[in-house]
GUBAVO-512003 format. One record per residue (C-alpha): residue number from 0; residue in three letters; x negated, y, z. Coordinates in steps of 0.2 Angstrom, whole numbers. Each point is the difference from the previous one (the first is absolute). Example, Ala and Ser with C-alpha at 12.3 -4.5 7.8 and 13.67 -1.06 7.14 Angstrom:
<pabas>
(paba 0,ALA,(-62,-22,39))
(paba 1,SER,(-6,17,-3))
</pabas>
This chain:
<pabas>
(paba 0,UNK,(55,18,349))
(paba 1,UNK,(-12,-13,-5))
(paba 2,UNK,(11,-4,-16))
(paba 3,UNK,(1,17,-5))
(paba 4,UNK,(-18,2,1))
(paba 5,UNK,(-13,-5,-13))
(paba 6,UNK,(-11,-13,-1))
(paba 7,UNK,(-20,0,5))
(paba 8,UNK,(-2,-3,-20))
(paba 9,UNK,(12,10,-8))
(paba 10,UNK,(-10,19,-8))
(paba 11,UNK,(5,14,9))
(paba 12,UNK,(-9,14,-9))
(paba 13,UNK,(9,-4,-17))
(paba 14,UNK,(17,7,6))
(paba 15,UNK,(-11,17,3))
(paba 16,UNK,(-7,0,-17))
(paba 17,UNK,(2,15,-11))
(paba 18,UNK,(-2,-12,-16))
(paba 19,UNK,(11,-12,-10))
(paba 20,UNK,(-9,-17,5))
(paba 21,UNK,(-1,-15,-12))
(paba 22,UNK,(4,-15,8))
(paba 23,UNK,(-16,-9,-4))
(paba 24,UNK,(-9,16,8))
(paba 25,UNK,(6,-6,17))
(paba 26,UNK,(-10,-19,-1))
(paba 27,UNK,(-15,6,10))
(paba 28,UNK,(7,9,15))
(paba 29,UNK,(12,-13,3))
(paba 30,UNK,(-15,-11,-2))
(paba 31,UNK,(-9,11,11))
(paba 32,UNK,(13,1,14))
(paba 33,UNK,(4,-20,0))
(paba 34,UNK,(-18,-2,5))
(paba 35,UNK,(-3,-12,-16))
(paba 36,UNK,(-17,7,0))
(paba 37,UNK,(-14,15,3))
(paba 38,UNK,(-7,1,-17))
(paba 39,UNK,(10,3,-17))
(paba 40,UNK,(-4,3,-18))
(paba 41,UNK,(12,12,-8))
(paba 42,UNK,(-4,-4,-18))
(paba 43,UNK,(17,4,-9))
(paba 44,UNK,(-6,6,-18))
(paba 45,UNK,(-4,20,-3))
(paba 46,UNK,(15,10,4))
(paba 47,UNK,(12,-9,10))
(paba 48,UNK,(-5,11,15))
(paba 49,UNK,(-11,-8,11))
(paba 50,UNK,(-4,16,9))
(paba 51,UNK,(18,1,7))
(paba 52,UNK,(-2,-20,8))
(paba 53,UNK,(-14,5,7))
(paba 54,UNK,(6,16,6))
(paba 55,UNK,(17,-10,6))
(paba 56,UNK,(-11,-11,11))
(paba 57,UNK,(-11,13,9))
(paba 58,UNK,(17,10,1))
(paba 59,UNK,(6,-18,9))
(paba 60,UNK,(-13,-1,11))
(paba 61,UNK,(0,17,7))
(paba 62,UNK,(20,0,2))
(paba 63,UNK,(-3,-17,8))
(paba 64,UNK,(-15,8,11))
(paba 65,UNK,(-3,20,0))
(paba 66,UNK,(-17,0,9))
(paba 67,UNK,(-4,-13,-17))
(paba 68,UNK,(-16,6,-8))
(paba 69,UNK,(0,-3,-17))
(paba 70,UNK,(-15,6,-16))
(paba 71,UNK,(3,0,-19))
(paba 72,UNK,(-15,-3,-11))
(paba 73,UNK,(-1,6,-17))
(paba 74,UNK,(-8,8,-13))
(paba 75,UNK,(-3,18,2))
(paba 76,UNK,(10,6,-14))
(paba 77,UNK,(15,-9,9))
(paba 78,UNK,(1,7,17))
(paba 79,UNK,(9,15,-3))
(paba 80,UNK,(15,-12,-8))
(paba 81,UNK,(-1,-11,13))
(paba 82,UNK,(3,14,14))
(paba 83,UNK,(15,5,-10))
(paba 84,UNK,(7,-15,-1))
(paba 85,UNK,(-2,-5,17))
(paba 86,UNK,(7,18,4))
(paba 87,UNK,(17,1,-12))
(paba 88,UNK,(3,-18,1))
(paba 89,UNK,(-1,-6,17))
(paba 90,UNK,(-3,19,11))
(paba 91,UNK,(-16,-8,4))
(paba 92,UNK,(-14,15,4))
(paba 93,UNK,(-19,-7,-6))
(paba 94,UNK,(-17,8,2))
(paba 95,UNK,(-9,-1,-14))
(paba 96,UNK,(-18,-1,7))
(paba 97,UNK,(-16,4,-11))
(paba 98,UNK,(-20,8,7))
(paba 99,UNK,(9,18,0))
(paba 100,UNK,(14,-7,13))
(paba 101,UNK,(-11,-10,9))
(paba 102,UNK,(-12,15,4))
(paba 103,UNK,(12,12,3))
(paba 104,UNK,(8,-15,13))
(paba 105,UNK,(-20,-1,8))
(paba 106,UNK,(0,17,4))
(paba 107,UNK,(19,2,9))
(paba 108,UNK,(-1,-17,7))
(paba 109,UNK,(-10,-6,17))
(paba 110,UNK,(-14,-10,-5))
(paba 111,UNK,(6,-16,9))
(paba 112,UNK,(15,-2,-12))
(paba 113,UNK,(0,-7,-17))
(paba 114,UNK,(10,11,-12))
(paba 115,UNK,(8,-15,-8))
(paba 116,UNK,(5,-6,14))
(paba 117,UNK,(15,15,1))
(paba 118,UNK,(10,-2,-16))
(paba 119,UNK,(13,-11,-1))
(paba 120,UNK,(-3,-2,-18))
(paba 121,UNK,(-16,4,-8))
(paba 122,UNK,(-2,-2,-19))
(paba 123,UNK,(-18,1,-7))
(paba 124,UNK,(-9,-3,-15))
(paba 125,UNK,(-10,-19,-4))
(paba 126,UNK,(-16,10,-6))
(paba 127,UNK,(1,12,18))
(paba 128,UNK,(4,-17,12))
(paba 129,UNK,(-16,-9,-6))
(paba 130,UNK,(-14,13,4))
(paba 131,UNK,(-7,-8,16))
(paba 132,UNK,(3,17,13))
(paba 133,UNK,(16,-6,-6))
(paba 134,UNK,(0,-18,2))
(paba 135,UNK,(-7,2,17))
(paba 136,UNK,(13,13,6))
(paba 137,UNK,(15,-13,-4))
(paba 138,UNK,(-10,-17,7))
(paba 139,UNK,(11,2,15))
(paba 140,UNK,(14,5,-5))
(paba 141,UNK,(17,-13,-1))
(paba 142,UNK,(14,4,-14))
(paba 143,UNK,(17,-6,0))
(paba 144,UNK,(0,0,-15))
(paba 145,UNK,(-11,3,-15))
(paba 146,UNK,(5,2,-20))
(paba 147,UNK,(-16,-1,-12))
(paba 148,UNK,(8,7,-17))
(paba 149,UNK,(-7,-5,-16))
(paba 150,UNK,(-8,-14,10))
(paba 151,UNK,(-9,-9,-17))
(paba 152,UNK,(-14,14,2))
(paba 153,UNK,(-6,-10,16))
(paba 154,UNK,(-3,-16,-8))
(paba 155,UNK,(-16,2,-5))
(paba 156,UNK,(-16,-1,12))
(paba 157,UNK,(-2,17,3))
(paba 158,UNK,(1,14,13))
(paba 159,UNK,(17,2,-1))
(paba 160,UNK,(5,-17,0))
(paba 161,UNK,(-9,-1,18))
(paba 162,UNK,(10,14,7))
(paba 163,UNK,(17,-6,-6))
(paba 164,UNK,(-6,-13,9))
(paba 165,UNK,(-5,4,18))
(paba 166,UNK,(17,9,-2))
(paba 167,UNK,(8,-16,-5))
(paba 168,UNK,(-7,-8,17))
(paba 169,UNK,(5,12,9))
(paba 170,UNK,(20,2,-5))
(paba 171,UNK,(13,-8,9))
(paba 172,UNK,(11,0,-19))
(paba 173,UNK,(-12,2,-13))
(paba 174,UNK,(10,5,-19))
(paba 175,UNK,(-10,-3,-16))
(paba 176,UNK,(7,11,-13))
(paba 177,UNK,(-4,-2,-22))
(paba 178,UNK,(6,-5,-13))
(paba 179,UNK,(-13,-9,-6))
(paba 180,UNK,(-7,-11,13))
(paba 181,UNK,(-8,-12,-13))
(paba 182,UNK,(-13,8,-12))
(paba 183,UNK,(-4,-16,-7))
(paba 184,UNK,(-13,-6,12))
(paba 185,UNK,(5,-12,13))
(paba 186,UNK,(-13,4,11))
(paba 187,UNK,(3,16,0))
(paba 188,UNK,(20,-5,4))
(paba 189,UNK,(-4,-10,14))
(paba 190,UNK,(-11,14,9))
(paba 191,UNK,(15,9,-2))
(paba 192,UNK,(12,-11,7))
(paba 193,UNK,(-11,-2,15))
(paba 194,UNK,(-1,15,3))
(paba 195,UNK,(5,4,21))
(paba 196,UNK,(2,-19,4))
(paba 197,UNK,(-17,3,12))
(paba 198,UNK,(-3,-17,-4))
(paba 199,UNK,(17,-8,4))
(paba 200,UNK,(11,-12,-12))
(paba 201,UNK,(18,10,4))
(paba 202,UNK,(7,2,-16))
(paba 203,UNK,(0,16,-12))
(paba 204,UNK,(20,4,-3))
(paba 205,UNK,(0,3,-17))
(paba 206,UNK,(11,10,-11))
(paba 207,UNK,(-1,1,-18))
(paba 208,UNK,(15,5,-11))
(paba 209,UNK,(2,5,-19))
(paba 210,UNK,(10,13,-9))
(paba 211,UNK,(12,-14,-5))
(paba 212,UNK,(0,-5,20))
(paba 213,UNK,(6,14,6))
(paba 214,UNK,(13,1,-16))
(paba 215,UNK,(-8,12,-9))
(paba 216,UNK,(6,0,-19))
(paba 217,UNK,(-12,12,-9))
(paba 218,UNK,(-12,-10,-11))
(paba 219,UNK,(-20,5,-3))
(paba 220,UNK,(-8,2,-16))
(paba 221,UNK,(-16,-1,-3))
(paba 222,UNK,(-8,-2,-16))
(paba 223,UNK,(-18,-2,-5))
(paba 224,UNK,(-3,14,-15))
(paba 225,UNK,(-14,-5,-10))
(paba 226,UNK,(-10,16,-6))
(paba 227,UNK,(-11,-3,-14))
(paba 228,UNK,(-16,9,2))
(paba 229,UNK,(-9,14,-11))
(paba 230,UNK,(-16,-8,-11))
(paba 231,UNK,(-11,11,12))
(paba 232,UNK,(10,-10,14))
(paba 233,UNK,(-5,-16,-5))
(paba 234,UNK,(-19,4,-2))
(paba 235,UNK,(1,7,17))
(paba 236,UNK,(8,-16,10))
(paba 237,UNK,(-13,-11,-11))
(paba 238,UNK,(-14,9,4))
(paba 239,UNK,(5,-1,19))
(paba 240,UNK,(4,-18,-1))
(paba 241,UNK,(-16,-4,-8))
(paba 242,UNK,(-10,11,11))
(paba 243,UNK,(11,-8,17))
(paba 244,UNK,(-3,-18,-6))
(paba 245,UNK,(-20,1,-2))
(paba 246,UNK,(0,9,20))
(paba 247,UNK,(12,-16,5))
(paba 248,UNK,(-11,-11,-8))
(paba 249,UNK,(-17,9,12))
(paba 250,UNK,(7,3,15))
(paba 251,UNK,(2,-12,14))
(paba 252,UNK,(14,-14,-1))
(paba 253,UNK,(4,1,18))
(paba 254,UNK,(15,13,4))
(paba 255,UNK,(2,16,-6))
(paba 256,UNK,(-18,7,-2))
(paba 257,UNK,(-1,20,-2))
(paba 258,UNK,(-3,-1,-20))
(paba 259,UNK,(16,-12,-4))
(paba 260,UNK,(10,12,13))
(paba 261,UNK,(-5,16,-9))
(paba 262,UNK,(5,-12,-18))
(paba 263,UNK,(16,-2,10))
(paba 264,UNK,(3,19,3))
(paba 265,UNK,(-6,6,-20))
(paba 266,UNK,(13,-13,-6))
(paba 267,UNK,(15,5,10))
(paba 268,UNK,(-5,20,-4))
(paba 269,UNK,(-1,-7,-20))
(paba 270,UNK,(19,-6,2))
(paba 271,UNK,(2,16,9))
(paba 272,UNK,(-6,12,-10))
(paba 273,UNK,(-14,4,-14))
(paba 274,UNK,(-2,15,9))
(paba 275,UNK,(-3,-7,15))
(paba 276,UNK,(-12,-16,-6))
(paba 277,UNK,(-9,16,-5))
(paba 278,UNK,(-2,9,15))
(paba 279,UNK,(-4,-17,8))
(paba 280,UNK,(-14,-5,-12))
(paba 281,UNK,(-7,21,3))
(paba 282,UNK,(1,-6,19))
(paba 283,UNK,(-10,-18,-1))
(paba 284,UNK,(-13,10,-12))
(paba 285,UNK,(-3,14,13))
(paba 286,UNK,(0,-15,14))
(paba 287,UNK,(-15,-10,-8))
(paba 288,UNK,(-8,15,-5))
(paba 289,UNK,(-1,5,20))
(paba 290,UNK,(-13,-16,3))
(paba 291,UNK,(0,4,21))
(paba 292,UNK,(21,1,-2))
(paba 293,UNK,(0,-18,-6))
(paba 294,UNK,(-7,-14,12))
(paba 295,UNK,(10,7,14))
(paba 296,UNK,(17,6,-6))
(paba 297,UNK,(16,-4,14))
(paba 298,UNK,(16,3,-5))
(paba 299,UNK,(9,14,13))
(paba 300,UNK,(12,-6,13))
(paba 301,UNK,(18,4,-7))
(paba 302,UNK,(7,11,16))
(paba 303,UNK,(16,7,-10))
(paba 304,UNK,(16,-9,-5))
(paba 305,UNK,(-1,-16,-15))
(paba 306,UNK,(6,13,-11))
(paba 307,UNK,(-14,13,1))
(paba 308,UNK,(-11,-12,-9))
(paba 309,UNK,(6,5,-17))
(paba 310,UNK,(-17,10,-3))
(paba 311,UNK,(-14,-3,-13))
(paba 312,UNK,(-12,-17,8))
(paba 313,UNK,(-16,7,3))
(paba 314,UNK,(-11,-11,9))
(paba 315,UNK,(6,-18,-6))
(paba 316,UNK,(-8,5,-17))
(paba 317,UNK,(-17,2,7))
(paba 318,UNK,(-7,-18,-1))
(paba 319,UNK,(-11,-2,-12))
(paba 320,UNK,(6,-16,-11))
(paba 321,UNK,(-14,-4,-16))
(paba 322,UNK,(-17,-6,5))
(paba 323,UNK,(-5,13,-15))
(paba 324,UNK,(4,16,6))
(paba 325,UNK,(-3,10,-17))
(paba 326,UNK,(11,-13,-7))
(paba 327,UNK,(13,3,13))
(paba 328,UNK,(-1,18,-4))
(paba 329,UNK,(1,0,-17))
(paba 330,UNK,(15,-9,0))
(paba 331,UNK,(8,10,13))
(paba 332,UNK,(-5,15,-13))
(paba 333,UNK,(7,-6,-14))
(paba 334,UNK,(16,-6,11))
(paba 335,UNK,(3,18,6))
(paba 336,UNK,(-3,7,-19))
(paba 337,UNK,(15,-12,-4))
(paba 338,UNK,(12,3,14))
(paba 339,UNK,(-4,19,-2))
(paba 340,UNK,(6,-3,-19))
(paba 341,UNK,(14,-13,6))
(paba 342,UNK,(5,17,11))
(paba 343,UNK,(5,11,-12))
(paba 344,UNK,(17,-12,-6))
(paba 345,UNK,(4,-14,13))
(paba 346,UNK,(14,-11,-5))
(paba 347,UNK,(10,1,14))
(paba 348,UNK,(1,17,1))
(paba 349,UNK,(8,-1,-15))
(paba 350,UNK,(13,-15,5))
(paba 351,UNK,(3,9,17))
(paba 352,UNK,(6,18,-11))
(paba 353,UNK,(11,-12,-11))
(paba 354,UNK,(11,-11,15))
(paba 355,UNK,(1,16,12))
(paba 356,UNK,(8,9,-15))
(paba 357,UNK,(11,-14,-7))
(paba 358,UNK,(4,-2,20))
(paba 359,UNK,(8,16,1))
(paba 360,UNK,(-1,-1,19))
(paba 361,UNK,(-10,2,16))
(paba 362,UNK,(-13,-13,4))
(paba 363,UNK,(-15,-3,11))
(paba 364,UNK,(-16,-5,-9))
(paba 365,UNK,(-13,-10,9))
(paba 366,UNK,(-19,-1,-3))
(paba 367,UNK,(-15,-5,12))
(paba 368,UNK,(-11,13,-2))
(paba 369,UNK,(2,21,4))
(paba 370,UNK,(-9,5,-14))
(paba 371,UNK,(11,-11,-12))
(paba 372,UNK,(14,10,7))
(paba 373,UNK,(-7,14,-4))
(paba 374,UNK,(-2,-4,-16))
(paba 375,UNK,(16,-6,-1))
(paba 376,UNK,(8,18,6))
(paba 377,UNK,(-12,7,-15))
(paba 378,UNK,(8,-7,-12))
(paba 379,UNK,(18,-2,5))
(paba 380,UNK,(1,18,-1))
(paba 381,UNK,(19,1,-7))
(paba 382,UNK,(6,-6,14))
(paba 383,UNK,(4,7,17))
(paba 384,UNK,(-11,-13,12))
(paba 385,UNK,(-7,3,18))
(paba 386,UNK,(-16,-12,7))
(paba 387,UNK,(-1,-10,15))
(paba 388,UNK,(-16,-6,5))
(paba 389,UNK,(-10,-5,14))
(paba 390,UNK,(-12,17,2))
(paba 391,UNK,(18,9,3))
(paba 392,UNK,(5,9,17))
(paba 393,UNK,(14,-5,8))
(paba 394,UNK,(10,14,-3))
(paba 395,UNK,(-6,0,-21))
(paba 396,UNK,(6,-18,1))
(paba 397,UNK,(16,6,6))
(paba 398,UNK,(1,14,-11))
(paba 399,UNK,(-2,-10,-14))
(paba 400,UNK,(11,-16,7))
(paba 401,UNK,(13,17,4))
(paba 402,UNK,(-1,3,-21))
(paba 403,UNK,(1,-14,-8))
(paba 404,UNK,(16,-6,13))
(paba 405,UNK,(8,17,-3))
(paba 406,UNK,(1,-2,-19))
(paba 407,UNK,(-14,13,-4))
(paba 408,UNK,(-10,-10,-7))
(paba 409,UNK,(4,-14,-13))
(paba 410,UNK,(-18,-10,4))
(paba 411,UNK,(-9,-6,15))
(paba 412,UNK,(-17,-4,-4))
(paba 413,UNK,(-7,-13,13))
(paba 414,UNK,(-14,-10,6))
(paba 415,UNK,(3,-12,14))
(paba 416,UNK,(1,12,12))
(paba 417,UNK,(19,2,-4))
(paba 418,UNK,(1,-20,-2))
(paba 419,UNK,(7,-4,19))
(paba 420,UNK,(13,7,11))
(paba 421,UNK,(8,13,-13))
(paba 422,UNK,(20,0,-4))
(paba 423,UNK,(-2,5,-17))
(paba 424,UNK,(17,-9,-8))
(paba 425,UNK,(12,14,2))
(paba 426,UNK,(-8,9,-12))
(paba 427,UNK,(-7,-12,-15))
(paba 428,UNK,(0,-17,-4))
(paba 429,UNK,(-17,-3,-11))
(paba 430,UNK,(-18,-3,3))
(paba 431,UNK,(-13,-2,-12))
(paba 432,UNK,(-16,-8,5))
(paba 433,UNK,(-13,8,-9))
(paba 434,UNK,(-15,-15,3))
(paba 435,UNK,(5,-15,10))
(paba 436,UNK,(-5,-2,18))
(paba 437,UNK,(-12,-14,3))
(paba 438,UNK,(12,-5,14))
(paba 439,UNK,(19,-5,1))
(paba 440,UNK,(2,11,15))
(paba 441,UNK,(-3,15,-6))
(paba 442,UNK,(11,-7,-15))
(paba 443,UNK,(15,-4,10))
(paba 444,UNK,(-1,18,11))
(paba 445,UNK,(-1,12,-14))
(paba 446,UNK,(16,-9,-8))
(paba 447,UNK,(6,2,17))
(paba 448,UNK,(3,18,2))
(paba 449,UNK,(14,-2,-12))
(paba 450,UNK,(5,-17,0))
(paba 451,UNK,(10,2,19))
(paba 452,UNK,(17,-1,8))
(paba 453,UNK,(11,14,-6))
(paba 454,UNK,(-9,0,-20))
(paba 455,UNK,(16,-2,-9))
(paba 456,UNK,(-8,-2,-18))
(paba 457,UNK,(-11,-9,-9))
(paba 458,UNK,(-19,-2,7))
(paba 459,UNK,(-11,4,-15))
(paba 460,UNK,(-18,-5,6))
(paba 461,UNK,(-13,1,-17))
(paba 462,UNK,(-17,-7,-1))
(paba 463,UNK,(-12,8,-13))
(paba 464,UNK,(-14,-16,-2))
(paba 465,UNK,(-14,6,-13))
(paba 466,UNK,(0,-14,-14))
(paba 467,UNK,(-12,-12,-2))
(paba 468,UNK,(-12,7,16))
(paba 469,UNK,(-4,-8,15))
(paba 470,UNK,(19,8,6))
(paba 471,UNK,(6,-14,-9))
(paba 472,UNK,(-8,-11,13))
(paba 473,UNK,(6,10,16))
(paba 474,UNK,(18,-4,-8))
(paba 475,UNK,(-3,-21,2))
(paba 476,UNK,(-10,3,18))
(paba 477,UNK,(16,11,6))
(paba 478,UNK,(12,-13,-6))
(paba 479,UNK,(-9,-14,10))
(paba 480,UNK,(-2,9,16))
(paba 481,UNK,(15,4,-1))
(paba 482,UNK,(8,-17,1))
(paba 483,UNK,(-11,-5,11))
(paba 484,UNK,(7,12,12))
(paba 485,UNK,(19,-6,-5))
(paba 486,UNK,(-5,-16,5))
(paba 487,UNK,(-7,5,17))
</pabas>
């Protein structure tokens, strides 16, 4: 009987899995159930399915344990996906927890009894977790285990890095999910990494593996198209170069002040968009024009998913940056008269129209901004195209998800809300970048909606850079960060 029977370590959820498992998809659960540690870092590249490890280790642990209490953390455009997952793949029921829930829970429940406390597997949203009522209704809670998706979002110093945190601590197995755990900054890395350790030096089990790893075959492309601007182009990206380098030049030299922020947010809305540097400049002119507005200007706390900040900057553009104001506004006038004019034939536009039509195929097109997109949708009228944007419902976001996979429409039209979590690669094999991300993680996610196990063809991932702008500049930045990350 003893021979017959399995070993402590061997996985016993796997043999129930309604899936086709990859063998380098079992590393962490046999990890996981040889004890080899309490932490991991799943960090395989975008689409080798780290969802389903993670899954396949909560699965193990509750097969293992069926009073286990296990919580999935994740951004809120992902919860729906995970629930299916965990429901068709492993017949696992999760609640997926939110204010509505947890209200409707306060009035069925005694008051003595924490409704988080019930669920065998709760699954909640980052940006819900880190409100303090929140933070306070968990602090005595103990998880079996706890998965922390698109874990490079709590590097930082910020209110959700504390909360994957206290979670972290208070995990008996503790799963970091992304797929880019290094932006470029090794502090930010480390904060990662130590993440849950509560201070002690066990080991984070660490798994990173490439396409080529796991034997994938299809090969990324990804070219840099250099657009040459319109004349009225080139004035415009002088005029704001000149104008951003004398504000550098009077603001503080310590950190990031206000002004050189706000130079920041008009230069990536330049690479954006003429249109949008427009609607910008119209925003800082009102801003300094509203004196009592200026001196006490606070940024508002993000409360919805990472996607949903894909709307105009408001506030960051609200420092004044000359110590001549009527100079500053005359340059910001004459700024707007020549992005209004840069407006009306933007280059890219134009190189966009021309490599979707050569293409001859569905593709997703990427761009920072919501009202770029619009833009975009304006003038790619001949085609059949649906938006997905951060200011979208959930059931709009599946509508037009339920469009574009169907085949009903040729084009989706994207900003970063649609950059995480989406299997897109059933149904195109081309992205096209309309500016460049100032970040190789937002870089690597939007290539990764297509570039995943089961894209049998050719990744296409295009790069429009504005020539001669400061574009040019992000291209070297990118490329430097990014082996820094290779090399950590």
């Amino acid at each position: 009987l003893a021979n017959a029977s399995p070993s402590w370590s061997s996985l016993r959820a796997a043999t129930h899995a309604n899936l086709t498992l990859f063998p380098f998809q079992l590393e962490p659960a046999m990890a996981l159930a040889r004890g080899d540690g309490c932490r991991f870092l799943i960090g395989d590249a975008v689409g080798l399915g780290k969802t389903v490890e993670a899954a396949l280790m909560i699965a193990e642990v509750v097969h293992r344990r069926p009073d286990a209490k296990a919580m999935v953390i994740c951004p809120a455009g992902l919860r729906e996906q995970w629930k299916e997952e965990l429901r068709t793949r492993f017949n696992l029921d999760a609640a997926i927890f939110d204010a509505g829930r947890l209200a409707r829970a306060a009035t069925q429940l005694p008051a003595d009894v924490n409704p988080w406390a019930i669920e065998p597997i709760v699954i909640a949203s980052i940006d819900y977790i880190k409100r303090p009522e929140v933070m306070r209704s968990l602090e005595t809670l103990i998880w079996d285990v706890v998965v922390l998706d698109e874990a490079h979002h709590l590097a930082g110093r910020s209110d959700r890095a504390a909360a994957g945190s206290m979670l972290g601590d208070r995990a008996r197995a503790l799963v970091l999910l992304t797929a880019t755990p290094h932006s470029g900054d090794d502090q930010a890395f480390a904060r990662l990494c130590s993440l849950g350790s509560a201070g002690s030096s066990d080991p984070l089990i660490t798994f990173r593996r490439t396409r080529a790893d796991a034997g994938g075959h299809v090969a990324r492309r990804a070219p840099l198209l250099r657009v040459r601007p319109t004349h009225a182009e080139i004035v415009m990206h002088a005029a704001l170069m000149a104008y951003t380098r004398l504000v550098w030049s009077q603001s503080p030299q310590t950190g990031l002040s206000g002004a050189r922020l706000a130079m920041s947010v008009l230069a990536r809305r330049a690479c954006s968009s003429a249109g949008s540097l427009a609607r910008s400049v119209e925003r800082r002119l009102t801003l300094m024009n509203d004196e009592s507005a200026l001196p006490g200007m606070q940024p508002g706390l993000p409360f919805d998913d990472p996607g949903a900040d894909d709307d105009e900057p408001h506030t960051a553009l609200s420092s004044a940056g000359l110590h001549d104001r009527v100079d500053e506004r005359r340059r910001l006038e004459h700024l707007l008269e020549l992005a209004r004019t840069a407006a009306a034939d933007e280059s890219k536009l134009h190189a966009l129209k021309r490599l979707l039509s050569r293409a001859r195929e569905p593709a997703i097109v990427f761009t920072e901004y919501r009202d770029t997109l619009e833009r975009i949708g304006r003038a790619l009228t001949h085609f059949e195209s649906v938006q997905l944007h951060g200011g979208l419902t959930p059931h709009q976001r599946a509508d037009a998800l339920r469009r574009f996979t169907r085949g009903d429409a040729r084009l989706l039209l994207a900003t970063d809300a649609a950059s995480e979590g989406l299997n897109l690669h059933l149904r195109c094999r081309l992205v096209v970048n309309l500016e460049l991300p100032w970040t190789p993680l937002r870089l690597e996610q939007r290539a990764g909606r297509i570039d995943r196990i089961g894209q049998q063809r050719r990744v296409h991932a295009v790069h429009l850079v504005a020539a001669g702008t400061c574009e040019e500049v992000t291209v070297a930045r990118l490329v430097s960060r990014i082996n820094r990350m290779h090399g950590a």
